[in-house]
Each structure stands twice: as C-alpha cells, then as structure tokens.
C-alpha positions in Angstrom: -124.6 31.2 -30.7 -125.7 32.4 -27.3 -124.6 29.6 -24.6 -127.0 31.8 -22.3 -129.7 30.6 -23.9 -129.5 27.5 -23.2 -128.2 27.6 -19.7 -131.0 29.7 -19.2 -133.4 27.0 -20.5 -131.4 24.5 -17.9 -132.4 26.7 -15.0 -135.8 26.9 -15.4 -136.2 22.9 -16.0 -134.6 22.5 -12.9 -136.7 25.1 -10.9 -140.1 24.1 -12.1 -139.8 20.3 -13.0 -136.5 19.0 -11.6 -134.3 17.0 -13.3 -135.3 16.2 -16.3 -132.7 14.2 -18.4 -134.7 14.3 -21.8 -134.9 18.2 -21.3 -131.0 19.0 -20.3 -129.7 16.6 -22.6 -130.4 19.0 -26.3 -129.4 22.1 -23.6 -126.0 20.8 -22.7 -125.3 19.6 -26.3 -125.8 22.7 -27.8 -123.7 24.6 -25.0 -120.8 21.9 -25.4 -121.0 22.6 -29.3 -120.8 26.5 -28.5 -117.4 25.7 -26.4 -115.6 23.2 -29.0 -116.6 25.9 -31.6 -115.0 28.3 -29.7 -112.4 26.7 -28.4 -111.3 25.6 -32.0 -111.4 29.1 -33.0 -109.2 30.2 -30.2 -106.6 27.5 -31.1 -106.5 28.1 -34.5 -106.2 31.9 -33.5 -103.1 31.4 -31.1 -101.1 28.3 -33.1 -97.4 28.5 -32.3 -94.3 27.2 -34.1 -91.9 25.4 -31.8 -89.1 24.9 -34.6 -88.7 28.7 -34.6 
C-alpha cells in the first residue's frame, strides 16, 4: 500500500519508453485505489454531527 511504488514504476516508463498507455493505466489505478482507500478512512475518522 505504497503509492510510491507505483509512481516510481510511472517514472521510469516515461524515461525509457515514453508514454505508454497500456503501462500507466494498472499504475495510476492502483495509486487512485491507494487515495479513495485513504481518503475513506480519513472521512470516516473525522465524521461530524451537524444537529449537535
């Protein structure tokens, strides 16, 4: 659960073969499912009761 990884990955697929679509796409899934798992968890950690 490292988004690191996978920007990582995103870098070097740009450096050595350009812009490969077939190769970002997995990359920037997995880094968008680190961020709504995360940024569920945060929400969830910080709900707040307007009626109070």
């Amino acid at each position: 659960m490292i988004p690191a990884r996978y920007f990582v990955s995103s870098l070097k697929t740009v450096f050595l073969a350009g812009d490969i679509w077939a190769v970002f796409i997995p990359d920037i899934a997995a880094m968008a499912a680190i961020g709504v798992f995360f940024f569920v968890a945060a929400k969830r950690a910080t709900r707040k009761n307007l009626e109070a």
